[in-house]
DSSP file (Angstrom, degrees, kcal/mol; ACC not computed):
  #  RESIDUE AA STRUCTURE BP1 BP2  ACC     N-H-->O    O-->H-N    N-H-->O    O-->H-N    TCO  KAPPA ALPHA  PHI   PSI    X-CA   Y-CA   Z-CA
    1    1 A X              0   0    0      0, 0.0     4,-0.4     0, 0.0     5,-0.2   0.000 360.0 360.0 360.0 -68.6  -16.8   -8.2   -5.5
    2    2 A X    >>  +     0   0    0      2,-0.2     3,-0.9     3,-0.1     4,-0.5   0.780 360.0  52.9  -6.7 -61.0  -17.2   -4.3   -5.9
    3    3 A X  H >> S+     0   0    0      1,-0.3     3,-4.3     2,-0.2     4,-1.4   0.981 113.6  45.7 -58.2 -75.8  -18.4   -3.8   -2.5
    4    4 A X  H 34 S+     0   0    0      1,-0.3    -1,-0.3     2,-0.2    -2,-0.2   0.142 117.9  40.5 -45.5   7.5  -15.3   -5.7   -1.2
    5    5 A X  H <4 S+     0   0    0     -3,-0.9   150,-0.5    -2,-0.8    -1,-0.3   0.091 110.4  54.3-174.7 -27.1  -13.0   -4.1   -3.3
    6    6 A X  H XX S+     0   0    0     -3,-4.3     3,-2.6    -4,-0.5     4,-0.8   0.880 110.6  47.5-116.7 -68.8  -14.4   -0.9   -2.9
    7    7 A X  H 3X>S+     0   0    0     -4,-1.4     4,-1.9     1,-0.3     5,-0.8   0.876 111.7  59.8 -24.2 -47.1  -14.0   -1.4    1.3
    8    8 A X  H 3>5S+     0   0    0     -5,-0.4     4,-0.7     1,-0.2    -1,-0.3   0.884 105.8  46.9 -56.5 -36.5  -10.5   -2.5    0.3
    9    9 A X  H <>5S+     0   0    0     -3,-2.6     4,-1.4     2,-0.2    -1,-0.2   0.921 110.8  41.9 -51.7 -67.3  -10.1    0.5   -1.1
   10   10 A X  H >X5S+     0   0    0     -4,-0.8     4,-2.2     2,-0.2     3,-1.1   0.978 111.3  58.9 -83.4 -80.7  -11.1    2.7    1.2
   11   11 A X  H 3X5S+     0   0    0     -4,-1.9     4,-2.1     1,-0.3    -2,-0.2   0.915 108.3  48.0 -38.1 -30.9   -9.3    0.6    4.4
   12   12 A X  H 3X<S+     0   0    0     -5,-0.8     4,-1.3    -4,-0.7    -1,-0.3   0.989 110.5  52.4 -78.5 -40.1   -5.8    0.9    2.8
   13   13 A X  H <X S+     0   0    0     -4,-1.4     4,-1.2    -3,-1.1    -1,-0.2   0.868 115.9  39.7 -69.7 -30.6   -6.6    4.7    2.3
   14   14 A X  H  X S+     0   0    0     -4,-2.2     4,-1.9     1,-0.2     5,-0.3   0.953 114.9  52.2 -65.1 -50.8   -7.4    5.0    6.0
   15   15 A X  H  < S+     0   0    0     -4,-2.1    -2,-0.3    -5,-0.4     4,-0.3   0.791 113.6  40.4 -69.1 -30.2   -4.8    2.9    7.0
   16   16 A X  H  X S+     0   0    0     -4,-1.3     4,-2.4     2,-0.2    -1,-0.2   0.681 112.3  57.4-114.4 -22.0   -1.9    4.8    5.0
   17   17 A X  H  X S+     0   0    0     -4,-1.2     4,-0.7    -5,-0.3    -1,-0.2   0.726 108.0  45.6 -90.4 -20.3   -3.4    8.3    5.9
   18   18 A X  H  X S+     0   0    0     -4,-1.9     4,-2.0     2,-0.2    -1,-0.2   0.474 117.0  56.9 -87.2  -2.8   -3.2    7.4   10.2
   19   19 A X  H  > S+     0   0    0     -5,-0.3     4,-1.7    -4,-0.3     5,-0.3   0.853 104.7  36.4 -92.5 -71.5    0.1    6.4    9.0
   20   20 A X  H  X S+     0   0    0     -4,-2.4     4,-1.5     1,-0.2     5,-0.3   0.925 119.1  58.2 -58.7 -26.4    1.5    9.4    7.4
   21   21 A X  H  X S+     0   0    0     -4,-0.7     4,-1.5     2,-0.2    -1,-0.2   0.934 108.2  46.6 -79.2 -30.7   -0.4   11.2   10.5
   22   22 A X  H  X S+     0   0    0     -4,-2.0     4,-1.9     1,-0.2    -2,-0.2   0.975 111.3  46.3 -41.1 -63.0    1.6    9.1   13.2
   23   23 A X  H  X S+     0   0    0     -4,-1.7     4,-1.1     1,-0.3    -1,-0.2   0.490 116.3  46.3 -90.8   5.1    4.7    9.5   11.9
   24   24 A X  H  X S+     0   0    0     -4,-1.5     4,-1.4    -5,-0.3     5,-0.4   0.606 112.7  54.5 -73.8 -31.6    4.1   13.6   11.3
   25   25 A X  H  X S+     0   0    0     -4,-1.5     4,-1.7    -5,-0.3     3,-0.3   0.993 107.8  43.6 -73.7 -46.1    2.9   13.7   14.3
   26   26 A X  H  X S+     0   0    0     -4,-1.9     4,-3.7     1,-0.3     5,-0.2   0.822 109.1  55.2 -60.6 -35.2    5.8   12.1   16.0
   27   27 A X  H  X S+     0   0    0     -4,-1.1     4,-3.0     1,-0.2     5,-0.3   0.946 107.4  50.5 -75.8 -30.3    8.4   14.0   14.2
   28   28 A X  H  X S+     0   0    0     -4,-1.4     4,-2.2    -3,-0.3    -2,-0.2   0.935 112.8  49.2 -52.0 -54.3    6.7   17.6   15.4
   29   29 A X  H  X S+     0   0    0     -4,-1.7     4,-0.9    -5,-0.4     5,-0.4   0.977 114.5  45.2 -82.2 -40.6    6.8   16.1   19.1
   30   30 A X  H  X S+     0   0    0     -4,-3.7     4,-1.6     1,-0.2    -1,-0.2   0.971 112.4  51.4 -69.9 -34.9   10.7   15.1   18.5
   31   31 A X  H  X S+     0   0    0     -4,-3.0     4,-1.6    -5,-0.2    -1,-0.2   0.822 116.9  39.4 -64.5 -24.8   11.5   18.5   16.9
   32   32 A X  H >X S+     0   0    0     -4,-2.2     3,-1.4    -5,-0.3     4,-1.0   0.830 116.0  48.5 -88.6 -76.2    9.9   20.2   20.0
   33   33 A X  H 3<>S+     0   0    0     -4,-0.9     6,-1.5     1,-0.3     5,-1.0   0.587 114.3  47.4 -43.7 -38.2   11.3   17.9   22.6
   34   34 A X  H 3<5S+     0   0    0     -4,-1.6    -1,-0.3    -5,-0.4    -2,-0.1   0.905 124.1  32.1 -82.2 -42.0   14.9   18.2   21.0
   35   35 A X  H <<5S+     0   0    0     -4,-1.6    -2,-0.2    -3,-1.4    -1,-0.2   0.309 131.5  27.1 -94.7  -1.8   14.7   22.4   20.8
   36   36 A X  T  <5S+     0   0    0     -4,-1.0    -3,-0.2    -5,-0.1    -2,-0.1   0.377 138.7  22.2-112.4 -17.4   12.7   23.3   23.6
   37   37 A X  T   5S-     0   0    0     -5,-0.4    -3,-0.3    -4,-0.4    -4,-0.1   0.714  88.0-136.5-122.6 -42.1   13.3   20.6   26.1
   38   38 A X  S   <S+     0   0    0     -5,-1.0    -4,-0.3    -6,-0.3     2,-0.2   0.977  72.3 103.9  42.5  70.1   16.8   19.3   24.6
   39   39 A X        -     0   0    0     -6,-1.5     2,-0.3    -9,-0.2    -1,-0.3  -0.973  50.1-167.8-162.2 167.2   15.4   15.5   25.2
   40   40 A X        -     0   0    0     -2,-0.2     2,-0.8    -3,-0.1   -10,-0.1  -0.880  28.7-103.0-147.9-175.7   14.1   12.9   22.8
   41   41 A X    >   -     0   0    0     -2,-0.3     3,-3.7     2,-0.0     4,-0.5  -0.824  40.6-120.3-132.6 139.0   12.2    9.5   23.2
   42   42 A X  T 3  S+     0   0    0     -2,-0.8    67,-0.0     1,-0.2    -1,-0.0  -0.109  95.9  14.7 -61.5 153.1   14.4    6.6   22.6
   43   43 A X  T >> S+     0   0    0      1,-0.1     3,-1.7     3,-0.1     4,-1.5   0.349  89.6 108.7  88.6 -27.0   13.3    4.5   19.8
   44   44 A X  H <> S+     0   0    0     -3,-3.7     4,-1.1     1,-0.3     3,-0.5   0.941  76.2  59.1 -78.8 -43.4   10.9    7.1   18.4
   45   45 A X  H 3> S+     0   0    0     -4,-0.5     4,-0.8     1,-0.2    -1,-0.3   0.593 108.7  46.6 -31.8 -28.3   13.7    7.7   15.1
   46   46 A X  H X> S+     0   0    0     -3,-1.7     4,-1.7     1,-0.2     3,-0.8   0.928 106.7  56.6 -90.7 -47.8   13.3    4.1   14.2
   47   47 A X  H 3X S+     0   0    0     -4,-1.5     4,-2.8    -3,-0.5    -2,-0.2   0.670  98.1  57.7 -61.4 -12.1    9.8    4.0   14.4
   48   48 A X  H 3X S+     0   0    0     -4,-1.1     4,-3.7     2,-0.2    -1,-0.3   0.838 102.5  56.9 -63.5 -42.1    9.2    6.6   12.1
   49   49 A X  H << S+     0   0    0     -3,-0.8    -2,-0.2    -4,-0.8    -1,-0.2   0.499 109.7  46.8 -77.9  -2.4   11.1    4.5    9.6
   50   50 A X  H >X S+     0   0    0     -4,-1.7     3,-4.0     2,-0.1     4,-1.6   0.872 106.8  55.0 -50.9 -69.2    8.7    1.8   10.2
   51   51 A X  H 3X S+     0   0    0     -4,-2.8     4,-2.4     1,-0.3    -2,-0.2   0.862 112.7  41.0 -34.4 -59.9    6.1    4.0    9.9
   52   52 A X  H 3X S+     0   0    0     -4,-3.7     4,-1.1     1,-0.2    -1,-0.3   0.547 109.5  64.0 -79.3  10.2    7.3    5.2    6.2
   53   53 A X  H <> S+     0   0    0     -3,-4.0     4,-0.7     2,-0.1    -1,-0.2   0.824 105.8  42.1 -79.8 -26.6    8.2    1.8    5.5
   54   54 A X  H  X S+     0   0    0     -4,-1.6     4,-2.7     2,-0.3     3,-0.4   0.854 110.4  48.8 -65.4 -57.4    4.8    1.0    5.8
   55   55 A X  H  X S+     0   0    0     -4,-2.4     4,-4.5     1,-0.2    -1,-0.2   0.965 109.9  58.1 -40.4 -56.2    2.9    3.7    4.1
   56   56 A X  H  < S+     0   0    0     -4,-1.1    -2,-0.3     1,-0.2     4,-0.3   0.494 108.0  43.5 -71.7   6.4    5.2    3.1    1.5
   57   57 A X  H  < S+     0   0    0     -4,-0.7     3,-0.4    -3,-0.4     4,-0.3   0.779 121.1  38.8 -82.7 -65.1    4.1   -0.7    1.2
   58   58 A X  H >X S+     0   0    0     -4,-2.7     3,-1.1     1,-0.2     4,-0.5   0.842 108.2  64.6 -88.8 -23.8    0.5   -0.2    1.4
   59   59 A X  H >X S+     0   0    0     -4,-4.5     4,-1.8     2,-0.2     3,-0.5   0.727 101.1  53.0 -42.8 -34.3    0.5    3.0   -0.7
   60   60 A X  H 34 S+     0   0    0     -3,-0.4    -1,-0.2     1,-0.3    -2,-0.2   0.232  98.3  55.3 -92.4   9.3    1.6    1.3   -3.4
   61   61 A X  H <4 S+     0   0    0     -3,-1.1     3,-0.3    -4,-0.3    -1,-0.3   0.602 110.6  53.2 -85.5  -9.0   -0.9   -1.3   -3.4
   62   62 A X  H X< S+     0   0    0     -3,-0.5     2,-3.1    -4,-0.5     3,-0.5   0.954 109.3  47.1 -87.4 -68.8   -3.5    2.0   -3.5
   63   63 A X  T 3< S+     0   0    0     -4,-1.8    -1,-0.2     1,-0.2     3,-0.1  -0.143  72.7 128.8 -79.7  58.1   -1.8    3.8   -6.8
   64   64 A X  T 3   +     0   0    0     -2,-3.1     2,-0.3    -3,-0.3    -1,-0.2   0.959  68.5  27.3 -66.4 -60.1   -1.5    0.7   -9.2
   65   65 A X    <   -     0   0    0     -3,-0.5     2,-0.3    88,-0.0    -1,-0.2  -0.900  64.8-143.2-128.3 170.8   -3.0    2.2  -12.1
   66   66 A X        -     0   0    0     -2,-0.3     2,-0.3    -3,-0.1    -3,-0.0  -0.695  40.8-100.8-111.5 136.4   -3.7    5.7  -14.0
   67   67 A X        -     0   0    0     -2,-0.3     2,-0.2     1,-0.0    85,-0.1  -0.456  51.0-161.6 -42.4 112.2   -6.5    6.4  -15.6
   68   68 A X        -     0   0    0     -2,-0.3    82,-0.1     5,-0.2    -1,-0.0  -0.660  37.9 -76.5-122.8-164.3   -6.0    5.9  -19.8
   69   69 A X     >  -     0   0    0     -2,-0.2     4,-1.6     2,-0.1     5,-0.3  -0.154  60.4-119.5 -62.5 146.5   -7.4    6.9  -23.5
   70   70 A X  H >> S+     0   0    0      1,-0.2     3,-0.9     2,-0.2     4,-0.6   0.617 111.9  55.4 -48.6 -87.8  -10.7    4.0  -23.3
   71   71 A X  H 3> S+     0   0    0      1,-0.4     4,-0.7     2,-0.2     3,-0.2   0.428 120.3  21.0 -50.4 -49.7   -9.0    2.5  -26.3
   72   72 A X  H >> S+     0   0    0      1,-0.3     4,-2.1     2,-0.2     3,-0.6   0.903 113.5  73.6 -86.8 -48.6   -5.6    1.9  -25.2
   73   73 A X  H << S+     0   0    0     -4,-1.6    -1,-0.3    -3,-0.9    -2,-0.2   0.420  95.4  56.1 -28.5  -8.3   -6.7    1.9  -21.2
   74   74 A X  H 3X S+     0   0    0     -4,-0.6     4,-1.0    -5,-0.3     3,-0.2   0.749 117.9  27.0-110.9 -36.2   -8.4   -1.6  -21.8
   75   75 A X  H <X S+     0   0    0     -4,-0.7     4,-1.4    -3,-0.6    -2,-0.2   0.894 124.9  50.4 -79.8 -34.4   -5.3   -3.6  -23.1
   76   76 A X  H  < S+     0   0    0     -4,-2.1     4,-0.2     1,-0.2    -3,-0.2   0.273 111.9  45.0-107.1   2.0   -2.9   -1.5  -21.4
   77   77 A X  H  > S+     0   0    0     -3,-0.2     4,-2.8    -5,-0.2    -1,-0.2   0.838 106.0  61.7-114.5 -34.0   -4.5   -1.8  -18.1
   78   78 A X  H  X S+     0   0    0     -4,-1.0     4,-1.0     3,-0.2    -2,-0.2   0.798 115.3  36.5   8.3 -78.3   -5.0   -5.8  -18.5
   79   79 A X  H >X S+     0   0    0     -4,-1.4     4,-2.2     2,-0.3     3,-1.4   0.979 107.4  61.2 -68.6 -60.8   -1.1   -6.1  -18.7
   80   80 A X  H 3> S+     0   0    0      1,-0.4     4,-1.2     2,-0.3     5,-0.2   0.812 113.9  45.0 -34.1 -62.5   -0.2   -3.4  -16.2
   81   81 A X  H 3X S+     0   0    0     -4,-2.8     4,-2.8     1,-0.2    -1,-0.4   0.810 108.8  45.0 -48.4 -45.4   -2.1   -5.8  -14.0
   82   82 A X  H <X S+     0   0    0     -3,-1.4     4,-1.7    -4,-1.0    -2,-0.3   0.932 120.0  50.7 -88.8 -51.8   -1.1   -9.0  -14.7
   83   83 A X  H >X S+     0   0    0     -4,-2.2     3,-3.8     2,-0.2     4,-0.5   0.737 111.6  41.4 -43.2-107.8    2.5   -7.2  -14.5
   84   84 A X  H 3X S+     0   0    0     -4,-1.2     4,-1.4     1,-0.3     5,-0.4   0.664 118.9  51.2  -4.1 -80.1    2.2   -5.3  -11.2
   85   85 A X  H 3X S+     0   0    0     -4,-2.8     4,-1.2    -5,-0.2    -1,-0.3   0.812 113.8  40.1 -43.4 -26.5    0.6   -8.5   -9.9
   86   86 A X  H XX S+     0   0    0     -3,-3.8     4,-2.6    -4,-1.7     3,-1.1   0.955 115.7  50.9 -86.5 -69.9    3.2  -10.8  -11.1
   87   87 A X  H 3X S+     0   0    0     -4,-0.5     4,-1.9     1,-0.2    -2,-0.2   0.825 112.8  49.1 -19.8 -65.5    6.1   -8.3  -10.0
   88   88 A X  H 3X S+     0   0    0     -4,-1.4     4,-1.0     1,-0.3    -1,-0.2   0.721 110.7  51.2 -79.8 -41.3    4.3   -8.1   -6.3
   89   89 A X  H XX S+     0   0    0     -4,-1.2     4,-2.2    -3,-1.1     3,-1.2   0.979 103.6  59.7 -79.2 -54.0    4.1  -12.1   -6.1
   90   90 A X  H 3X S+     0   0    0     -4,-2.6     4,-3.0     1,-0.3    -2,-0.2   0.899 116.2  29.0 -38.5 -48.8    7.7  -12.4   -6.9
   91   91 A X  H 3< S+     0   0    0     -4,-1.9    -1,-0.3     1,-0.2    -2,-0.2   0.700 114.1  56.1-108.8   8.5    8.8  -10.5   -4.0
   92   92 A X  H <X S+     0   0    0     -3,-1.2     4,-0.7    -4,-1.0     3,-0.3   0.506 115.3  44.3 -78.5 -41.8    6.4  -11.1   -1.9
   93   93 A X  H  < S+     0   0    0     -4,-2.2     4,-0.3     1,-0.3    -2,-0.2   0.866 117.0  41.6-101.3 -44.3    7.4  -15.0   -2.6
   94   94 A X  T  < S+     0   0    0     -4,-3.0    -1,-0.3    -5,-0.3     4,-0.2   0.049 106.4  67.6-102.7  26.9   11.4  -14.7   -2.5
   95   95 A X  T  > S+     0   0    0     -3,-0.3     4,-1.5     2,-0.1     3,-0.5   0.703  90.2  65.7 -53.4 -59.2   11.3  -12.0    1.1
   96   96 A X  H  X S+     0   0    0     -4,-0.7     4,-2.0     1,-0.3    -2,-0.1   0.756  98.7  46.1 -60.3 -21.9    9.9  -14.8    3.2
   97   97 A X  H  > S+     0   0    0     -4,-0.3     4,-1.1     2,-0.2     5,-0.3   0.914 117.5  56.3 -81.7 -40.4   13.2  -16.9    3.0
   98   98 A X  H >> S+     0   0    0     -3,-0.5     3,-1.7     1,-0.2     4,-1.5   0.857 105.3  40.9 -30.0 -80.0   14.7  -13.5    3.7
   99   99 A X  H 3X S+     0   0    0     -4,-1.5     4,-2.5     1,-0.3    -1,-0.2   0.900 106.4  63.0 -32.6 -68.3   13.3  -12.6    6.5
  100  100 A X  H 3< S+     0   0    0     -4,-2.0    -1,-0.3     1,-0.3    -2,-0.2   0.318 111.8  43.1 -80.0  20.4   13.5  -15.9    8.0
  101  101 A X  H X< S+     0   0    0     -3,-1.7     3,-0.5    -4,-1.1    -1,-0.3   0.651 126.8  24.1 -98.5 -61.6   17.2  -15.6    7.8
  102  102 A X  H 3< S+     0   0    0     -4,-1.5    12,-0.2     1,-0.3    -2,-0.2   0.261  99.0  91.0-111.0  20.9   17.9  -12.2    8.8
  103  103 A X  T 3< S+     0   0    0     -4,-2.5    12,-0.4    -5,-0.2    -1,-0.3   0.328  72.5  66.7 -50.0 -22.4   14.8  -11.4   10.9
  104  104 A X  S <  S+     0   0    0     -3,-0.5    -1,-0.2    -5,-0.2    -2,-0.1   0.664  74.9 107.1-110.2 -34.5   16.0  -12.4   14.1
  105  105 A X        -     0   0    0     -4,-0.2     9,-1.7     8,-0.2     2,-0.4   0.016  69.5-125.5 -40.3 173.0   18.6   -9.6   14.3
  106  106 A X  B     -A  113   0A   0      7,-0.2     2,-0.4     8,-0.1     7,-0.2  -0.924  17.7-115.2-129.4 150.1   17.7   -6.9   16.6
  107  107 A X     >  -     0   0    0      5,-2.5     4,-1.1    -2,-0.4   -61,-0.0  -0.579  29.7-114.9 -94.0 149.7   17.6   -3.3   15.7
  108  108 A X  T  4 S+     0   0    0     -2,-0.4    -1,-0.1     2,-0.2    -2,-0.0   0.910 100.4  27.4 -44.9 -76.5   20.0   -1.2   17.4
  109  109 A X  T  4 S+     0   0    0      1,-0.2    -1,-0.1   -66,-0.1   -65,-0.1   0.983 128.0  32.4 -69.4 -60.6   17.5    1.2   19.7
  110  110 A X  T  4 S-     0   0    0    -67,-0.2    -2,-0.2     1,-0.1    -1,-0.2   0.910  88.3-140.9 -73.3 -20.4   14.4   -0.6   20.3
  111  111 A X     <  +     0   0    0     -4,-1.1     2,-0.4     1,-0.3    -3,-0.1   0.829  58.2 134.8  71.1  26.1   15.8   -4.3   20.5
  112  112 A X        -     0   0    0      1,-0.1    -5,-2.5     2,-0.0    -1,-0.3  -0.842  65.9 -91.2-103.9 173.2   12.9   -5.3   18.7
  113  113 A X  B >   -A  106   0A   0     -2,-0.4     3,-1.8    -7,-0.2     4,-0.3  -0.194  19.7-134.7 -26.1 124.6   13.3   -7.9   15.6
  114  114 A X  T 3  S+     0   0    0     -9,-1.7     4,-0.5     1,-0.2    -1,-0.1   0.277 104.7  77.0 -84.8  16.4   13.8   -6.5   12.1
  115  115 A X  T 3  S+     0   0    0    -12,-0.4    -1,-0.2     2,-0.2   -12,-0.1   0.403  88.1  67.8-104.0   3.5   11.1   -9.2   10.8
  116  116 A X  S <> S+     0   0    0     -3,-1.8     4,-0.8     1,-0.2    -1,-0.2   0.837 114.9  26.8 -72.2 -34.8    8.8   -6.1   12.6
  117  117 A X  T  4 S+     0   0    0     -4,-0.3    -2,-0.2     1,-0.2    -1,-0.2   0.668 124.9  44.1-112.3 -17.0   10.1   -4.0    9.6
  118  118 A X  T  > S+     0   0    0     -4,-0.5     4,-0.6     1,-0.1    -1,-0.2   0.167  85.0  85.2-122.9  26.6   10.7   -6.1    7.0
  119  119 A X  H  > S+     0   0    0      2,-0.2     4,-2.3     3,-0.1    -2,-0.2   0.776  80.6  75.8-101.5 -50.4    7.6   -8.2    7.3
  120  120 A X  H  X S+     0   0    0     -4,-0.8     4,-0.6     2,-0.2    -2,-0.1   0.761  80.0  77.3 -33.7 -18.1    5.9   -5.0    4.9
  121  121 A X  H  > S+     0   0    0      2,-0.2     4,-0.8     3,-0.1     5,-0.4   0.841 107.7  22.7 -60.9 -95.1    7.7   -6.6    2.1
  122  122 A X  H >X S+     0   0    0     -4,-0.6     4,-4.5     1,-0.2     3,-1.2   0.843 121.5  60.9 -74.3 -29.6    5.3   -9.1    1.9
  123  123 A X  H 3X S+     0   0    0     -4,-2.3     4,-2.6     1,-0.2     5,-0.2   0.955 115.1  36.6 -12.8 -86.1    2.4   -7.1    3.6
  124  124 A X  H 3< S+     0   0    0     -4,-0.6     4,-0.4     1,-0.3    -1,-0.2   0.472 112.9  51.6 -74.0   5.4    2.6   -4.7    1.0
  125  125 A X  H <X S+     0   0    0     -3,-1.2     4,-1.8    -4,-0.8    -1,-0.3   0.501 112.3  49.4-106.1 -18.3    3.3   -6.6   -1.9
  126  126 A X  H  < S+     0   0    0     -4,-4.5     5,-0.3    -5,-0.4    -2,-0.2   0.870 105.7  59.1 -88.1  -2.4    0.2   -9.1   -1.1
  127  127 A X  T  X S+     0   0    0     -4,-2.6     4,-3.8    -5,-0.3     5,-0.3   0.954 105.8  45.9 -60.7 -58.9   -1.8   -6.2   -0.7
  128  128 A X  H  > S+     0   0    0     -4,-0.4     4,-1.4     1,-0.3     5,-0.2   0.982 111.4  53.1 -80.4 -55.5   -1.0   -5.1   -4.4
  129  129 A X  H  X S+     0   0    0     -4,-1.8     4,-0.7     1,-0.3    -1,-0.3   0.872 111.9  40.6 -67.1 -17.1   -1.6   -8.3   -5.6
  130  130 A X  H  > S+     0   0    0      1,-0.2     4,-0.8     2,-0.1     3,-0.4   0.740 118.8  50.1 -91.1 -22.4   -5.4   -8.8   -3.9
  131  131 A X  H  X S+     0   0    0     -4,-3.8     4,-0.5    -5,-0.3    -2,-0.2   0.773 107.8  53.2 -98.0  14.2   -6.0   -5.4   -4.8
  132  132 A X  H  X S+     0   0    0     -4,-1.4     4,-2.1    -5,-0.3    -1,-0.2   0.607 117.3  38.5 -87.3 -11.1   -4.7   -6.2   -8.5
  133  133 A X  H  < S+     0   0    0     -4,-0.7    -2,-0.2    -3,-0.4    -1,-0.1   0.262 108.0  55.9-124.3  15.8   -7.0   -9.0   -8.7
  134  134 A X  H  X S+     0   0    0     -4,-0.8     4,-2.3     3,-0.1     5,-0.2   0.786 112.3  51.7-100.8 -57.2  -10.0   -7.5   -7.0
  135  135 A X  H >X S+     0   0    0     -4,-0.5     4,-2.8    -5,-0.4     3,-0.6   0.855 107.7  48.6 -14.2 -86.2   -9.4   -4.8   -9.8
  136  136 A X  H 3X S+     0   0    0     -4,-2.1     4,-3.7     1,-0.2     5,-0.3   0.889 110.2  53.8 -34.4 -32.5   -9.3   -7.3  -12.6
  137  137 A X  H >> S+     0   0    0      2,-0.2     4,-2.4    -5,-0.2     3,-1.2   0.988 111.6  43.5 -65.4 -56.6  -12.6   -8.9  -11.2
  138  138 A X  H XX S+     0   0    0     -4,-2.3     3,-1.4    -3,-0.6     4,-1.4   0.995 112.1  54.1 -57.8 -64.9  -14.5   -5.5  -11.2
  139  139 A X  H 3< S+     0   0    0     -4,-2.8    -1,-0.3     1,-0.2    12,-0.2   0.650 114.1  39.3 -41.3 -30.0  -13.2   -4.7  -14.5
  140  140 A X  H <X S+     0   0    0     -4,-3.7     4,-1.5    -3,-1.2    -1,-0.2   0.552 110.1  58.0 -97.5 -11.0  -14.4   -8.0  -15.9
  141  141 A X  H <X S+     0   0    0     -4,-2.4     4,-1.7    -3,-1.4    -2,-0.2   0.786 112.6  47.6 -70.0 -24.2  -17.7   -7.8  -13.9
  142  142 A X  H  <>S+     0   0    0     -4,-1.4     5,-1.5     2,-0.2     4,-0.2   0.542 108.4  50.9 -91.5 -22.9  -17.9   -4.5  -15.9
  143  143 A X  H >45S+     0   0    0     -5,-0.4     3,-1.8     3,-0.2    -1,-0.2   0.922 111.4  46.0 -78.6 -56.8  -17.2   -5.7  -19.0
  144  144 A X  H 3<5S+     0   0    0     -4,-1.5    -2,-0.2     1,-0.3    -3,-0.1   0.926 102.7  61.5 -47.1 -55.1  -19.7   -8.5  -18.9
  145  145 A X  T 3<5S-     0   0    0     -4,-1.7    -1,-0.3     1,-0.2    -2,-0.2   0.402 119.9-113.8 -76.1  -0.5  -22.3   -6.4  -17.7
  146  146 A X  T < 5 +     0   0    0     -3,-1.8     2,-1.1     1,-0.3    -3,-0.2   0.548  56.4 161.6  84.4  18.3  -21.7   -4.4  -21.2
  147  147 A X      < -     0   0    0     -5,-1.5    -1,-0.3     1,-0.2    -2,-0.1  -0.650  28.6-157.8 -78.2 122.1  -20.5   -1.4  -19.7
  148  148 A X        +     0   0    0     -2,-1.1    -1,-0.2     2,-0.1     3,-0.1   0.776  61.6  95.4 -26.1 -67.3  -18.6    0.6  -22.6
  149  149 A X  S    S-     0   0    0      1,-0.2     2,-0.4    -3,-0.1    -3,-0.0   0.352  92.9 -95.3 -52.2 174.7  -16.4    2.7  -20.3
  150  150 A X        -     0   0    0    -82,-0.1    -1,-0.2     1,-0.1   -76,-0.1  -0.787  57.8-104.8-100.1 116.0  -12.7    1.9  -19.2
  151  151 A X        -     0   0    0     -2,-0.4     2,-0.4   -12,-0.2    -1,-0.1  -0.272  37.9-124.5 -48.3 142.6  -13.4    0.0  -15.6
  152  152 A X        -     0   0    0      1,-0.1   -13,-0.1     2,-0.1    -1,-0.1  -0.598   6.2-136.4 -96.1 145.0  -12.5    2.2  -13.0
  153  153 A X  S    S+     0   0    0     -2,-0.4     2,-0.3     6,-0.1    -1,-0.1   0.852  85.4  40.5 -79.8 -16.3  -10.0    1.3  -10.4
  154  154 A X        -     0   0    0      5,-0.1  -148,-0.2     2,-0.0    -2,-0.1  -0.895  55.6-166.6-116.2 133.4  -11.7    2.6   -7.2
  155  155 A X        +     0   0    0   -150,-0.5  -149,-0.2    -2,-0.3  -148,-0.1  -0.008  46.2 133.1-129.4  51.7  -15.1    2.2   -6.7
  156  156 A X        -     0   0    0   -151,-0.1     4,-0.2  -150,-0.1  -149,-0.0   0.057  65.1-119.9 -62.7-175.9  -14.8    4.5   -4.1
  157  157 A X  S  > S+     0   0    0      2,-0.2     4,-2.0     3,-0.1     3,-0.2   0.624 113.7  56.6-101.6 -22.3  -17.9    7.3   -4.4
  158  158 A X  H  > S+     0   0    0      1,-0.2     4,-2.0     2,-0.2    -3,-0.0   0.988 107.6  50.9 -57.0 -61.3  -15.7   10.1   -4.6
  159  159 A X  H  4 S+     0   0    0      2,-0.2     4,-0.3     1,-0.2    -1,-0.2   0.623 104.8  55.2 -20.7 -44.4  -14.3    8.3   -7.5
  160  160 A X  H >> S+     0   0    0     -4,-0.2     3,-2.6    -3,-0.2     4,-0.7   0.951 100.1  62.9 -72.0 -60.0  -17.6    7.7   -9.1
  161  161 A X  H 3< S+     0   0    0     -4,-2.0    -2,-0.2     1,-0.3     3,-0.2   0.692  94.6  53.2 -59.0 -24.6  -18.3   11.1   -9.1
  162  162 A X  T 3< S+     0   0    0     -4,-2.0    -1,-0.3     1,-0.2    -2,-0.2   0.720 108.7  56.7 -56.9 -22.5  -15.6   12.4  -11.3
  163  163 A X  T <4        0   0    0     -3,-2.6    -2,-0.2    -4,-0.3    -1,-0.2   0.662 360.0 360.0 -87.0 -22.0  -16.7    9.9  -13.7
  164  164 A X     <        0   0    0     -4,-0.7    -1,-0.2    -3,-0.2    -2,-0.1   0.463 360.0 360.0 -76.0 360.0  -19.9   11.1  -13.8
């Protein structure tokens, strides 16, 4: 479970970092196109706000919890989870009737569907819940195994090494 969890890790951080690089990239090509060229590409405005809807979906399955004091860090990260997972299920569970109401509209420039943009609702909120419960899992694999120390959320290597 570690390894997977630790892959999990690491893909959502890949994935949110081509994300924030798309949609920088795009706005630099729309600010030159608009002040050197006076042109733009149709659609690109919306996709950018896909784009930060998106980061902002799967970024916040990444930053769940903060490091705290061991003592209070073991109860306090216990609930956090079970919160933050519970939160994440909730809306994750009441979007889909959403969507499959108002989903079929069509966004204004591209004409594509709005269930393209609002289908990160539950994206990013089932994301936070597998990576709330991959979390818990490590944390209790860690527990078992008698290690003393507060389970770490990432078990990324960069990660490791700070700990060390």
């Amino acid at each position: 479970m570690k390894t997977f969890h630790s892959r999990l890790t690491c893909f959502l951080e890949v994935l949110v970092c081509l994300s924030f690089l798309s949609f920088f990239s795009m706005v630099i090509l729309l600010v030159g196109l608009r002040y050197l060229f006076n042109s733009s590409i149709t659609g690109a405005n919306e996709i950018i706000t896909i784009l930060f809807v998106y980061t902002t979906a799967i970024g916040a399955a990444i930053a769940l919890i903060e490091k705290l004091p061991q003592r209070l860090g073991k109860h306090l990260a216990k609930l956090q989870l079970a919160l933050v997972g519970l939160i994440n299920f909730a809306i994750a569970w009441f979007s889909v009737p959403w969507i499959s109401q108002t989903g079929d509209n069509l966004m204004p420039t591209l004409g594509a569907m709005r269930a393209v943009v609002q289908i990160s609702i539950p994206l990013g909120c089932g994301l936070a819940v597998l990576y709330c419960i991959t979390t818990a899992i490590v944390g209790l694999e860690e527990t078992k195994t008698g290690d003393p120390t507060q389970p770490q959320v990432s078990s990324h290597p960069r990660d490791q090494d700070r700990s060390a």
